[in-house]
PyMOL Python script that loads the backbone (N, CA, C, O; Angstrom):
from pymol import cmd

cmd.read_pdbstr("""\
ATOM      1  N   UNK A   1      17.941  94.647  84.692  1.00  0.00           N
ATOM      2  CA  UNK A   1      18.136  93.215  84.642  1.00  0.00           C
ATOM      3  C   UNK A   1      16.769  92.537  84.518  1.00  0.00           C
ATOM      4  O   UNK A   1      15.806  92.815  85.232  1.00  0.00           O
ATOM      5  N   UNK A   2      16.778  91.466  83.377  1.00  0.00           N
ATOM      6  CA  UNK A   2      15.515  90.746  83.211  1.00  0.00           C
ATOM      7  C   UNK A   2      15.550  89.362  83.465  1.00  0.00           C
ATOM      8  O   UNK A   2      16.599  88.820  83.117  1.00  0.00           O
ATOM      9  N   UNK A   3      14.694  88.641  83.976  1.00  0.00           N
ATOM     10  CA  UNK A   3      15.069  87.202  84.134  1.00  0.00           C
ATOM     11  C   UNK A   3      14.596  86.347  82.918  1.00  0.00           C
ATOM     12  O   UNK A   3      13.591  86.742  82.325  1.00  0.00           O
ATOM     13  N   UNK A   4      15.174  85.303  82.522  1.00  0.00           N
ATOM     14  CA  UNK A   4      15.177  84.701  80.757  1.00  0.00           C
ATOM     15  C   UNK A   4      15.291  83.214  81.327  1.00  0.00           C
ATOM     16  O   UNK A   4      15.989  82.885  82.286  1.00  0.00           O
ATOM     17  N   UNK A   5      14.733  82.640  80.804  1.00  0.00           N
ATOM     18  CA  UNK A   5      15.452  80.872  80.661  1.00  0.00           C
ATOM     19  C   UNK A   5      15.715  80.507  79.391  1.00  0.00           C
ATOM     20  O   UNK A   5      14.986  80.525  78.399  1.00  0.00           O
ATOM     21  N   UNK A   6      16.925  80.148  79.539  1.00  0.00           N
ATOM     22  CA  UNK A   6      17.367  79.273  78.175  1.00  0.00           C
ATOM     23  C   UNK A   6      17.221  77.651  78.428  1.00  0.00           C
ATOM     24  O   UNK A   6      17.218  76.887  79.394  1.00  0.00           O
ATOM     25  N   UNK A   7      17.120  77.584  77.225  1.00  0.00           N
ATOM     26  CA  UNK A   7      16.836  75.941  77.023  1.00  0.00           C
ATOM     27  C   UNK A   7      17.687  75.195  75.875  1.00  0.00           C
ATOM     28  O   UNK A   7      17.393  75.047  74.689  1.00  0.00           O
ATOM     29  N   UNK A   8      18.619  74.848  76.450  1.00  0.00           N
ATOM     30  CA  UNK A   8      19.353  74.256  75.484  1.00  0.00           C
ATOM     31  C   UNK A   8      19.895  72.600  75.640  1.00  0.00           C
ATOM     32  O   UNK A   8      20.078  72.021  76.710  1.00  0.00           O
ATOM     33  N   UNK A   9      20.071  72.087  74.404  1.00  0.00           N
ATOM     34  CA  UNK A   9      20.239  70.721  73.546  1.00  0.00           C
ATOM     35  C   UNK A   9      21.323  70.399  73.099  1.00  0.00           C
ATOM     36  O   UNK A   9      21.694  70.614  71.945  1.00  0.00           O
ATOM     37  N   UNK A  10      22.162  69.660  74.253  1.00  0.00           N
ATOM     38  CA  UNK A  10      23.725  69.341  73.445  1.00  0.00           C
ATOM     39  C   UNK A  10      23.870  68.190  72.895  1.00  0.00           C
ATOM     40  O   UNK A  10      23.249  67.303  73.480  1.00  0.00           O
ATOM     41  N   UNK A  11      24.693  67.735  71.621  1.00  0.00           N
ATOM     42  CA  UNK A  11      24.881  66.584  71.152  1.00  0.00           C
ATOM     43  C   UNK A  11      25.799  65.497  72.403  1.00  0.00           C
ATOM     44  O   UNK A  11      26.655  65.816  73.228  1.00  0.00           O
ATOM     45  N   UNK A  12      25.153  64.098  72.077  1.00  0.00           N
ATOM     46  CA  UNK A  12      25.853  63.188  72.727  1.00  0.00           C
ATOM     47  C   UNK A  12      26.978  62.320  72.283  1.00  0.00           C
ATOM     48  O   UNK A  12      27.856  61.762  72.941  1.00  0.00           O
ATOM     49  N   UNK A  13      26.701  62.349  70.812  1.00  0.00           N
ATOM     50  CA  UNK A  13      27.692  61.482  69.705  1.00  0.00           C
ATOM     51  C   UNK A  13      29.425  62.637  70.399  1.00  0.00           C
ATOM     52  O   UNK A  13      30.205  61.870  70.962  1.00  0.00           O
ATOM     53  N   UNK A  14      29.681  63.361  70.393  1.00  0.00           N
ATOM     54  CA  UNK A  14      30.976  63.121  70.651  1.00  0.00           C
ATOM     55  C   UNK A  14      31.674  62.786  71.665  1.00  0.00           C
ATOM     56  O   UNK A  14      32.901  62.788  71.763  1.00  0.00           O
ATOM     57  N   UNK A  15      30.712  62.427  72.612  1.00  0.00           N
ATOM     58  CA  UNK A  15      31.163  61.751  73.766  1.00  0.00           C
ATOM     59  C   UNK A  15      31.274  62.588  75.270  1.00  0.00           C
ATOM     60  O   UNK A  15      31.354  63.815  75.204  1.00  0.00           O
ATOM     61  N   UNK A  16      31.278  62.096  76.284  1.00  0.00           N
ATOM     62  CA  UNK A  16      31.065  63.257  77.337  1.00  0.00           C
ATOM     63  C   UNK A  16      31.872  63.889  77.863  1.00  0.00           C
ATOM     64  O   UNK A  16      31.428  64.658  78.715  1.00  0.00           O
ATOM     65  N   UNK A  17      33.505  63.895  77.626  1.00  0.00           N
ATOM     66  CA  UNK A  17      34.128  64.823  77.272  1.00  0.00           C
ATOM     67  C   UNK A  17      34.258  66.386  76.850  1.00  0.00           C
ATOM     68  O   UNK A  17      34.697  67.444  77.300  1.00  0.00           O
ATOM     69  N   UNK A  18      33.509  65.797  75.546  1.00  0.00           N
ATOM     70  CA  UNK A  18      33.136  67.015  74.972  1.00  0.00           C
ATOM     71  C   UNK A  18      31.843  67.619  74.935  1.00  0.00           C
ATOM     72  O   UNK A  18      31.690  68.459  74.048  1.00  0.00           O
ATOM     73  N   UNK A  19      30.583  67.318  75.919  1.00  0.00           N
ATOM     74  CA  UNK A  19      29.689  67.363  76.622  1.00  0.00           C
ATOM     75  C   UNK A  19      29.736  68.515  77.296  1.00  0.00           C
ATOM     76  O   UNK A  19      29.159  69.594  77.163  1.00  0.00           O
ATOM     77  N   UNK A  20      30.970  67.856  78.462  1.00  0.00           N
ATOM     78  CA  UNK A  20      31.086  68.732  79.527  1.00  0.00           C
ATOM     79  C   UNK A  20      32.012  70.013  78.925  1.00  0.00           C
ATOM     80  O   UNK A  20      32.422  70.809  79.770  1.00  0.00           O
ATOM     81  N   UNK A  21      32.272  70.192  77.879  1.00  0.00           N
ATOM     82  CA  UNK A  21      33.299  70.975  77.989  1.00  0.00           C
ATOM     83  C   UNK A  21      32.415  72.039  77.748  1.00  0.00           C
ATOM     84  O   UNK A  21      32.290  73.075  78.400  1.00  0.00           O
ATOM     85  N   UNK A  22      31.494  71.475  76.206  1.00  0.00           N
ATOM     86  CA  UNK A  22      30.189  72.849  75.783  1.00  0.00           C
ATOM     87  C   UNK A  22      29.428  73.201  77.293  1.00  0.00           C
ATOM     88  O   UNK A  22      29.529  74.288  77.861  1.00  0.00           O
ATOM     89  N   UNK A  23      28.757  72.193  77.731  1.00  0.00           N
ATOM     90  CA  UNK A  23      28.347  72.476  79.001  1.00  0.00           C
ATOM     91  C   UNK A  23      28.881  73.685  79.835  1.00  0.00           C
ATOM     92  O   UNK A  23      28.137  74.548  80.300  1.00  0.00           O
ATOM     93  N   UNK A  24      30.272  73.669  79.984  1.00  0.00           N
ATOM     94  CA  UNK A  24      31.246  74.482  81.299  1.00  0.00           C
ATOM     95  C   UNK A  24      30.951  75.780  80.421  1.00  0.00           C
ATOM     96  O   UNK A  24      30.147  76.528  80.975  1.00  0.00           O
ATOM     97  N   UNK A  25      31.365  76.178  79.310  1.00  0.00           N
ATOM     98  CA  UNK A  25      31.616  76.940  78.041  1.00  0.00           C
ATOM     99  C   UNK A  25      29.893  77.817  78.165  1.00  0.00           C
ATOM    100  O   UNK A  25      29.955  79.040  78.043  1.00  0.00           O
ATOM    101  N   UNK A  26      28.733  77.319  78.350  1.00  0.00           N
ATOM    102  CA  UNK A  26      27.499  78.030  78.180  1.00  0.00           C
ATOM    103  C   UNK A  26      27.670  78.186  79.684  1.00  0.00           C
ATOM    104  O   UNK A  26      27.729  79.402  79.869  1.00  0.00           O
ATOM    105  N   UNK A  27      27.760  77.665  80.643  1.00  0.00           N
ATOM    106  CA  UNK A  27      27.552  78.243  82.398  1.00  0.00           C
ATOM    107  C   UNK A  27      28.403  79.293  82.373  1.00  0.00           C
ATOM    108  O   UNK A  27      27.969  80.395  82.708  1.00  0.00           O
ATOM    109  N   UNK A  28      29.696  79.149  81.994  1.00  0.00           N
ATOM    110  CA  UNK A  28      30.685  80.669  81.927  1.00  0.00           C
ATOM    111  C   UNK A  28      30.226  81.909  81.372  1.00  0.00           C
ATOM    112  O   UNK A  28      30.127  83.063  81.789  1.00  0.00           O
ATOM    113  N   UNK A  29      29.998  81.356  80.385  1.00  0.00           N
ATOM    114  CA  UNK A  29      29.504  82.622  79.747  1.00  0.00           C
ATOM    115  C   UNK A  29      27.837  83.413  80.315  1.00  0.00           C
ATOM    116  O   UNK A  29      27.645  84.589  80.006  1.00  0.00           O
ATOM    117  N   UNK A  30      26.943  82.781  80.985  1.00  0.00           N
ATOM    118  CA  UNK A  30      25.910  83.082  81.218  1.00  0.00           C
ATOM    119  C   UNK A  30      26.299  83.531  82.536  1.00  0.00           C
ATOM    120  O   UNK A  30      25.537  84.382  82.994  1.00  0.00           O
ATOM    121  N   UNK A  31      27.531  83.110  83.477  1.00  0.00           N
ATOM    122  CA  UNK A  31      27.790  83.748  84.701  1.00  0.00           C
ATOM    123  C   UNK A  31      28.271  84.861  84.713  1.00  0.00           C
ATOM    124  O   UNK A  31      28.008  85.719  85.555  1.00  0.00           O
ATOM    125  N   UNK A  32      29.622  85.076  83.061  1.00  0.00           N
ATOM    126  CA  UNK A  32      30.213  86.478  83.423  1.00  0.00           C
ATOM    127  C   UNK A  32      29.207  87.363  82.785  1.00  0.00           C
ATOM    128  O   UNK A  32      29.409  88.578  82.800  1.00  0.00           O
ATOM    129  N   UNK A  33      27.961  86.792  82.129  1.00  0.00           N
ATOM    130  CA  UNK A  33      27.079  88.083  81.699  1.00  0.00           C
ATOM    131  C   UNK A  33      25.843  88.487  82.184  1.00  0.00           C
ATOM    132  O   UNK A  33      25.117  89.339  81.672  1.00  0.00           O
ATOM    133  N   UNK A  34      25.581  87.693  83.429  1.00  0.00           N
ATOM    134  CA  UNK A  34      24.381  87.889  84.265  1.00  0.00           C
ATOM    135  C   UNK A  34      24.531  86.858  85.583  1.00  0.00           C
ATOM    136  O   UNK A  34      25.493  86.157  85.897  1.00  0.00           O
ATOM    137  N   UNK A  35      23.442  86.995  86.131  1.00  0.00           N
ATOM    138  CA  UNK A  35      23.523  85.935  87.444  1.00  0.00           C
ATOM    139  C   UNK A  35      22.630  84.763  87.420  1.00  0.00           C
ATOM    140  O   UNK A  35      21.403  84.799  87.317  1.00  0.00           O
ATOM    141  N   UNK A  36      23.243  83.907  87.506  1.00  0.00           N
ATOM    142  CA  UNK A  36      22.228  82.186  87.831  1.00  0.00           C
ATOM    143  C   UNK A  36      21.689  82.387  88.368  1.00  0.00           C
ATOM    144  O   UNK A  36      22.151  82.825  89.422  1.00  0.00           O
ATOM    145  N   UNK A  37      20.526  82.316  88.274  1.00  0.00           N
ATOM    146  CA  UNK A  37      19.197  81.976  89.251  1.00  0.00           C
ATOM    147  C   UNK A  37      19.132  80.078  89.800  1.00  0.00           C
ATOM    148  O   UNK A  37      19.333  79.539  90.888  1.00  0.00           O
ATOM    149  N   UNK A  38      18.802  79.609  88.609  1.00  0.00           N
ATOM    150  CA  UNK A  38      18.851  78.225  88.638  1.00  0.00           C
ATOM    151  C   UNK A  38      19.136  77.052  87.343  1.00  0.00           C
ATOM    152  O   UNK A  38      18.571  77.282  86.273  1.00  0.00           O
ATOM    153  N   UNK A  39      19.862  76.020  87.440  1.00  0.00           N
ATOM    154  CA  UNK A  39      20.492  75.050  86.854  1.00  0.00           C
ATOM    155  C   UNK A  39      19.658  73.646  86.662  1.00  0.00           C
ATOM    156  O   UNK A  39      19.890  72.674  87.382  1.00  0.00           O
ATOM    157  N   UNK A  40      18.684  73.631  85.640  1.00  0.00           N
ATOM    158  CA  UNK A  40      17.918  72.088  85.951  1.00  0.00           C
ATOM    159  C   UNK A  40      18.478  70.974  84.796  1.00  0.00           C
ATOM    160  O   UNK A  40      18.308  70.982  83.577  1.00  0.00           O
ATOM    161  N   UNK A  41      19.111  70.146  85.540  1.00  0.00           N
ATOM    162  CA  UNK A  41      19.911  69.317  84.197  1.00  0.00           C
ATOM    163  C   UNK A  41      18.872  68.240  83.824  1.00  0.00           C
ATOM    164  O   UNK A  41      18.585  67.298  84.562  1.00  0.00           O
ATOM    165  N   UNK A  42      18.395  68.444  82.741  1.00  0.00           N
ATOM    166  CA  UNK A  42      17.463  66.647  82.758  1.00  0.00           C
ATOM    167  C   UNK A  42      17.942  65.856  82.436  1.00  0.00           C
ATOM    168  O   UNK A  42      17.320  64.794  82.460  1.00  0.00           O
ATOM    169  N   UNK A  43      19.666  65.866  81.815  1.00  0.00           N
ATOM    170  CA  UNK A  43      20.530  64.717  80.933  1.00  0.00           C
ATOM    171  C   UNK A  43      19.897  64.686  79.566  1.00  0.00           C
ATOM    172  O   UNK A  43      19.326  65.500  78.842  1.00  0.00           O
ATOM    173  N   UNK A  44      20.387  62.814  79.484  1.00  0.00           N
ATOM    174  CA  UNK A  44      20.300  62.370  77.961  1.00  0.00           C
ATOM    175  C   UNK A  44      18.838  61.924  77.828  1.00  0.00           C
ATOM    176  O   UNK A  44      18.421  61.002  78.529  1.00  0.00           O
ATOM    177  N   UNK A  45      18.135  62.487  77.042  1.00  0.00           N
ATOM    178  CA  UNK A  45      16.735  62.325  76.598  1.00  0.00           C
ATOM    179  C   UNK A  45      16.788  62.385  75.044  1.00  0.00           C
ATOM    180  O   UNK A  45      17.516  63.211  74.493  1.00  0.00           O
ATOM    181  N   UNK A  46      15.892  61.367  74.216  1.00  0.00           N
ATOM    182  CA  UNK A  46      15.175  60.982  73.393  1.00  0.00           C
ATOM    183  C   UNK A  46      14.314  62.103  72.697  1.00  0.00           C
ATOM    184  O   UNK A  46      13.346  62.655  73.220  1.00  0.00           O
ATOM    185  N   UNK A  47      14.854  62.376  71.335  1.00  0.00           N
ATOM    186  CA  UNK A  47      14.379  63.936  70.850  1.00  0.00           C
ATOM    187  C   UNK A  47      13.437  63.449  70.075  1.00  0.00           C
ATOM    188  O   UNK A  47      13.686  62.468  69.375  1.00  0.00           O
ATOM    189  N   UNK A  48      11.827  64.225  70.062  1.00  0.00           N
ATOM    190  CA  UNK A  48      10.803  63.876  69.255  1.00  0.00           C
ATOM    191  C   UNK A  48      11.200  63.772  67.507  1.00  0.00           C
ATOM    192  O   UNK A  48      10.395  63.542  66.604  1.00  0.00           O
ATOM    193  N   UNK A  49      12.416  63.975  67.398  1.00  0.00           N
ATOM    194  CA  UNK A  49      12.698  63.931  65.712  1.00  0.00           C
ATOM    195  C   UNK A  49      13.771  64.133  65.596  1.00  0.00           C
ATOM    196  O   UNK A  49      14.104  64.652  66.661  1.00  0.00           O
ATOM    197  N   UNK A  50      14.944  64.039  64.713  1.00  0.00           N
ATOM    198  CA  UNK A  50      16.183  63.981  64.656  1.00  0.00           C
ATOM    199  C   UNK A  50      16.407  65.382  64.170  1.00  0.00           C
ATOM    200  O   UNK A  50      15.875  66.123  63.343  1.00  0.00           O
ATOM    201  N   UNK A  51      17.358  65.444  64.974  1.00  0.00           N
ATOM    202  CA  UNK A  51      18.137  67.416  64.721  1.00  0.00           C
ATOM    203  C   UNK A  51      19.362  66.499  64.390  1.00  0.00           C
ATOM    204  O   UNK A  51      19.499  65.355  64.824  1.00  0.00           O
ATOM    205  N   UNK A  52      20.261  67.176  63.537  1.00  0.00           N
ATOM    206  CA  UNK A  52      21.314  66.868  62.540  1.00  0.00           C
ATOM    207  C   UNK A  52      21.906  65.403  62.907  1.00  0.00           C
ATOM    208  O   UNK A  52      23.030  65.191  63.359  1.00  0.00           O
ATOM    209  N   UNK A  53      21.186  64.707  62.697  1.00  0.00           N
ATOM    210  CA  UNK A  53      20.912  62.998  61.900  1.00  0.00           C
ATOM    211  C   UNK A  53      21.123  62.650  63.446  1.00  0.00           C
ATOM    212  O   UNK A  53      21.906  61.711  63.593  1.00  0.00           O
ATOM    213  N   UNK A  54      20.541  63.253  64.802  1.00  0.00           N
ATOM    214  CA  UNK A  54      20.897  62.619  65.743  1.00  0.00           C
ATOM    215  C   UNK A  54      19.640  62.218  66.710  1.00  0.00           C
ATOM    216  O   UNK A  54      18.794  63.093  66.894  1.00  0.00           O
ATOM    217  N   UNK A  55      19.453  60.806  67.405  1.00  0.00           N
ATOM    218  CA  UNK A  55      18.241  60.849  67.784  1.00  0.00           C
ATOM    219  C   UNK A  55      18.200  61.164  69.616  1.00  0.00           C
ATOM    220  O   UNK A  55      17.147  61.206  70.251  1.00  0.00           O
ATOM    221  N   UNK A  56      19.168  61.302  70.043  1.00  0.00           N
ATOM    222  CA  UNK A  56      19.081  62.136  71.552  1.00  0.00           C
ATOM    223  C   UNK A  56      19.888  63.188  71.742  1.00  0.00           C
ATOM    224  O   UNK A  56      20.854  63.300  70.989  1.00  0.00           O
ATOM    225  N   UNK A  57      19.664  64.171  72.780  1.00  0.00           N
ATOM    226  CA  UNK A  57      20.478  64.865  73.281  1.00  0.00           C
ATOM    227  C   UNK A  57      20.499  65.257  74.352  1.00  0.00           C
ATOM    228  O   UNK A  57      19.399  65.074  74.875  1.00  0.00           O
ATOM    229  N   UNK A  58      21.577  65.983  75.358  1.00  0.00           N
ATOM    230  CA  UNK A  58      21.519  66.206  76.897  1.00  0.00           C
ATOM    231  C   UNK A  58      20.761  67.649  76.855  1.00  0.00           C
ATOM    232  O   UNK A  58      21.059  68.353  75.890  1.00  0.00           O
ATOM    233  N   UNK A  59      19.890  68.134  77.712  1.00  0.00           N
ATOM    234  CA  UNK A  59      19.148  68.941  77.557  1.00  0.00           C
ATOM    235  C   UNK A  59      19.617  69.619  79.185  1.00  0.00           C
ATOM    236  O   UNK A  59      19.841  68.799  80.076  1.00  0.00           O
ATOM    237  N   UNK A  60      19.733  71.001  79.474  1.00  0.00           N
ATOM    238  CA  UNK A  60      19.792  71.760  80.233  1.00  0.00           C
ATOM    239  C   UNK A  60      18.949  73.254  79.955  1.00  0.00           C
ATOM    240  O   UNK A  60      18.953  74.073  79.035  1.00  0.00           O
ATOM    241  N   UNK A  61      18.405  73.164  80.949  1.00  0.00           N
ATOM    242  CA  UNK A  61      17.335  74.370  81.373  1.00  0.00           C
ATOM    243  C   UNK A  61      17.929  75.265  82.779  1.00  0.00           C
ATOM    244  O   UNK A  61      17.869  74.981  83.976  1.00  0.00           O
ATOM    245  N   UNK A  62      18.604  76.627  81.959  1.00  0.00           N
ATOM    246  CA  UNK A  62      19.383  77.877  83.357  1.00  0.00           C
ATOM    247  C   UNK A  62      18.319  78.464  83.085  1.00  0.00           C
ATOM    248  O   UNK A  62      17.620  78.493  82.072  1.00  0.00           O
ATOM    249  N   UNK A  63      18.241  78.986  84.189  1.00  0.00           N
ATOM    250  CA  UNK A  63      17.015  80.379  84.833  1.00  0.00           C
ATOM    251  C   UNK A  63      18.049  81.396  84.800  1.00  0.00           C
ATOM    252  O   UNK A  63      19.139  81.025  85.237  1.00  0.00           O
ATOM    253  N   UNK A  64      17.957  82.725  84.340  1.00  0.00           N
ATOM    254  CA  UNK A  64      19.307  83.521  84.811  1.00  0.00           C
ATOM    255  C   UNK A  64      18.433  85.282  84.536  1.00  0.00           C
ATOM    256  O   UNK A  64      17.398  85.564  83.932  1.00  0.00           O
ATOM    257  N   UNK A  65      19.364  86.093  85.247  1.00  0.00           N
ATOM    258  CA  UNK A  65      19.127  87.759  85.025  1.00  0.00           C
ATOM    259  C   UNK A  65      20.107  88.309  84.780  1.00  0.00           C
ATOM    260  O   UNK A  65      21.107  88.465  85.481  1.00  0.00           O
ATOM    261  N   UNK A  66      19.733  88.882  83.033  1.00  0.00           N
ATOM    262  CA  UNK A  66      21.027  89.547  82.756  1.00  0.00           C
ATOM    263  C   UNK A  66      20.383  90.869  81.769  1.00  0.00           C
ATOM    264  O   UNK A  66      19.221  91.232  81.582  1.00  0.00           O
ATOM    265  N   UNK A  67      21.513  91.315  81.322  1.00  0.00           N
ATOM    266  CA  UNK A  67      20.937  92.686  80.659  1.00  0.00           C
ATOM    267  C   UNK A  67      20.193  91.930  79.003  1.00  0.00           C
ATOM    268  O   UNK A  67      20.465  90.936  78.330  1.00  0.00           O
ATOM    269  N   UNK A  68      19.056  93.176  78.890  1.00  0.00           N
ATOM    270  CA  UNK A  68      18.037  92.505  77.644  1.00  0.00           C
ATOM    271  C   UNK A  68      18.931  92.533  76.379  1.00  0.00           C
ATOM    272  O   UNK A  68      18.280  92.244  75.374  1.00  0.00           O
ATOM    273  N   UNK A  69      20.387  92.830  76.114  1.00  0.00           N
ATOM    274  CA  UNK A  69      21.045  92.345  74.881  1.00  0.00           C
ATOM    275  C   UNK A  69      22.011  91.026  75.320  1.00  0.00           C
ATOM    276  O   UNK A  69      22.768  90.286  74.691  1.00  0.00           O
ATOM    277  N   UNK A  70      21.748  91.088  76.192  1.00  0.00           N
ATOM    278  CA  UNK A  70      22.545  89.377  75.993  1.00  0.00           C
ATOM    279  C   UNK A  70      21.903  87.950  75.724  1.00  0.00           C
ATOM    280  O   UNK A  70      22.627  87.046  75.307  1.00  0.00           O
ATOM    281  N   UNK A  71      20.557  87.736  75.957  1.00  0.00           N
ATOM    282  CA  UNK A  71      19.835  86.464  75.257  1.00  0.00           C
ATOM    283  C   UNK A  71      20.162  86.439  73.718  1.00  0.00           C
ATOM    284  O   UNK A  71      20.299  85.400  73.073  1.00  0.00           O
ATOM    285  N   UNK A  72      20.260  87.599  73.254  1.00  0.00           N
ATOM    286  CA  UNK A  72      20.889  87.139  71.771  1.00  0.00           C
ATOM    287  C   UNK A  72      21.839  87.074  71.185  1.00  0.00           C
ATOM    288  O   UNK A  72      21.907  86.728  70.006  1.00  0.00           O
ATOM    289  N   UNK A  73      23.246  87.563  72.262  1.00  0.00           N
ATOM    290  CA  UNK A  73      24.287  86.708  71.944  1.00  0.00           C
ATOM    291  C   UNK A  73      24.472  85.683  72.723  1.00  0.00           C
ATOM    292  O   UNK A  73      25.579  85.159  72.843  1.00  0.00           O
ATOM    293  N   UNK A  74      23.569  85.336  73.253  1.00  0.00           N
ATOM    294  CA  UNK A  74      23.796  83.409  73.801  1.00  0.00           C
ATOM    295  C   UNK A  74      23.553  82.978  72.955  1.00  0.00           C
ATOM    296  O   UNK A  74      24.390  82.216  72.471  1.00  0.00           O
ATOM    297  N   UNK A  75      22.506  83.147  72.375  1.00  0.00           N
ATOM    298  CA  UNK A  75      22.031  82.286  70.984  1.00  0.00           C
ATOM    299  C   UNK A  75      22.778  82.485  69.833  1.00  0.00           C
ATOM    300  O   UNK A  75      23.016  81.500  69.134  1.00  0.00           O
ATOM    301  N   UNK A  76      23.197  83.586  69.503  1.00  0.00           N
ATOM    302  CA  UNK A  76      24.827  83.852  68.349  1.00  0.00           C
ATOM    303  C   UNK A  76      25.631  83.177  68.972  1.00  0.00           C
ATOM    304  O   UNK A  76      26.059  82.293  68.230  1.00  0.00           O
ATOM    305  N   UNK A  77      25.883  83.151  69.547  1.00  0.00           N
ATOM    306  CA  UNK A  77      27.594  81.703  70.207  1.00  0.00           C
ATOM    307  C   UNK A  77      26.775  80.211  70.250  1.00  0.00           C
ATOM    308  O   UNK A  77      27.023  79.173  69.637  1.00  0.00           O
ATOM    309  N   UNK A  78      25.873  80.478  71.067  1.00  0.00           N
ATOM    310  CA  UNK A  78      25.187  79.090  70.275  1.00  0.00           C
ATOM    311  C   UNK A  78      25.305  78.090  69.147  1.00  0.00           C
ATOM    312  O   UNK A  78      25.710  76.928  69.156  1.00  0.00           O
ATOM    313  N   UNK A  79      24.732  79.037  67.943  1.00  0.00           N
ATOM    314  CA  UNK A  79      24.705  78.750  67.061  1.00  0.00           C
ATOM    315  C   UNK A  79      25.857  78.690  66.434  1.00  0.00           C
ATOM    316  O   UNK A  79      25.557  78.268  65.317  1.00  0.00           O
ATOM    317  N   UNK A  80      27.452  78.922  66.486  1.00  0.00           N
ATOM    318  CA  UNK A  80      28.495  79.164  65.689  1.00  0.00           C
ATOM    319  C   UNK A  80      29.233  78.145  66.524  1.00  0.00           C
ATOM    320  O   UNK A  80      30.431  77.947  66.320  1.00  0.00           O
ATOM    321  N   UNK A  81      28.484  77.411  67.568  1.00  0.00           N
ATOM    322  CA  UNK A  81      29.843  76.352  68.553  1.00  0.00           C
ATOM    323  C   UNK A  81      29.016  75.162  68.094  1.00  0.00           C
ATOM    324  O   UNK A  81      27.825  75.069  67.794  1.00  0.00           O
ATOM    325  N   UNK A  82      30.466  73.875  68.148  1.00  0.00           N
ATOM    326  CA  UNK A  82      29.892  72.739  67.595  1.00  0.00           C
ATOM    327  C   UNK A  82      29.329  72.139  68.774  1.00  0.00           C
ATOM    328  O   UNK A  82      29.719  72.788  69.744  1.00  0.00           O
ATOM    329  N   UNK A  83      28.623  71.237  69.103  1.00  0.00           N
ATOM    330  CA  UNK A  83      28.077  70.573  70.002  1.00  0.00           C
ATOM    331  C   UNK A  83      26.666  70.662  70.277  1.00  0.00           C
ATOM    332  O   UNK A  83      26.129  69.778  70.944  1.00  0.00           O
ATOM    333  N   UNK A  84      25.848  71.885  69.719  1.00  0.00           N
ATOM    334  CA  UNK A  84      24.841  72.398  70.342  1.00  0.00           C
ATOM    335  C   UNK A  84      23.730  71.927  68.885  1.00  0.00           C
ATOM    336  O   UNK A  84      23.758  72.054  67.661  1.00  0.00           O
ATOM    337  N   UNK A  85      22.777  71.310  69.976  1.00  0.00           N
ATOM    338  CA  UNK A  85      21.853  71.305  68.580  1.00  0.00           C
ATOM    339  C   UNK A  85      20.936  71.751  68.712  1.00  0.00           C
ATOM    340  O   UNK A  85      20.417  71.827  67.599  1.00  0.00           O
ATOM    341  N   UNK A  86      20.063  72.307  69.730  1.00  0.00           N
ATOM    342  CA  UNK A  86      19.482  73.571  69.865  1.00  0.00           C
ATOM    343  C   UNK A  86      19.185  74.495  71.419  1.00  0.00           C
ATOM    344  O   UNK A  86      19.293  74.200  72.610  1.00  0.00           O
ATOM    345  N   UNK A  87      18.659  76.046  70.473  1.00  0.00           N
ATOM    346  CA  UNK A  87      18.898  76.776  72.223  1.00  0.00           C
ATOM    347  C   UNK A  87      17.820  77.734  72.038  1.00  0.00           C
ATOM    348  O   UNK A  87      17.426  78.377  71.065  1.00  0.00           O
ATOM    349  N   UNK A  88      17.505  77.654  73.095  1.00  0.00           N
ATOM    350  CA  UNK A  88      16.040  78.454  72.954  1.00  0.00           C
ATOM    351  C   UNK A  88      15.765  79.534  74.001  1.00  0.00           C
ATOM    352  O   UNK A  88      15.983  79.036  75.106  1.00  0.00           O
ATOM    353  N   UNK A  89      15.304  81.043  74.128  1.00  0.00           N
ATOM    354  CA  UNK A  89      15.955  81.645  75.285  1.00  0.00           C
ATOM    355  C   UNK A  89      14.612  82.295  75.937  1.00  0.00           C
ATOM    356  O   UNK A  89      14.461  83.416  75.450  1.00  0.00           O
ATOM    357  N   UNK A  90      14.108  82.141  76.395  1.00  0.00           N
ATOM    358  CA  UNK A  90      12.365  83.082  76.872  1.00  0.00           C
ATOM    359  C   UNK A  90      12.407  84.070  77.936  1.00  0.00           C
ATOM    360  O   UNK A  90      13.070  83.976  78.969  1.00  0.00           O
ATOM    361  N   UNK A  91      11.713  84.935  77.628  1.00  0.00           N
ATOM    362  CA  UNK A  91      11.694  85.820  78.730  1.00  0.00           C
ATOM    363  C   UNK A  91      10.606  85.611  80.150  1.00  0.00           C
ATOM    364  O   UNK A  91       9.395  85.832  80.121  1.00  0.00           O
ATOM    365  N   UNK A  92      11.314  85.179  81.237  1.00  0.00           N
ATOM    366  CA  UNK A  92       9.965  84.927  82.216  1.00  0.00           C
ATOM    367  C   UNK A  92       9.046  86.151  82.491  1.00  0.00           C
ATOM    368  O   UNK A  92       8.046  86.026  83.199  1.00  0.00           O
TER     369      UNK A  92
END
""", "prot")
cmd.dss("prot")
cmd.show_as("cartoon", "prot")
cmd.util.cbc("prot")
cmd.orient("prot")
């Protein structure tokens, strides 16, 4: 088990509804495939440049330890679910 932080960027345009739902949808999946360390929500923040024609997004930063092939299918489901406009995964 390695510890990773992801950093990810959800859209706000569809409303917070559907916020929370991507939201619940990345904590699930990062719980049944490793363990939370820690959850830092910063909310809705002001993006230095527009990612797909949008100028904010809610930003969440998990700390987590899971096995070294799963940071890259967070980022494959990532990338194939609507809501997300970006995700970024580092190894601490």
């Amino acid at each position: 088990m390695a510890k990773y932080e992801a950093c990810m960027i959800f859209s706000v345009a569809s409303g917070e509804e559907a916020l929370n739902a991507v939201k619940e949808k990345f904590a699930t999946l990062i719980a049944e495939n490793g363990t939370v360390v820690n959850v830092d929500e910063w909310g809705k923040r002001r993006l230095a440049y527009l990612i797909d024609d949008e100028a904010e997004g809610y930003y969440v930063f998990t700390t987590f330890e899971s096995a070294p092939e799963f940071p890259a299918e967070l980022e494959r489901v990532a990338g194939i679910t609507e809501g997300v406009l970006r995700v970024m995964t580092l190894k601490k």
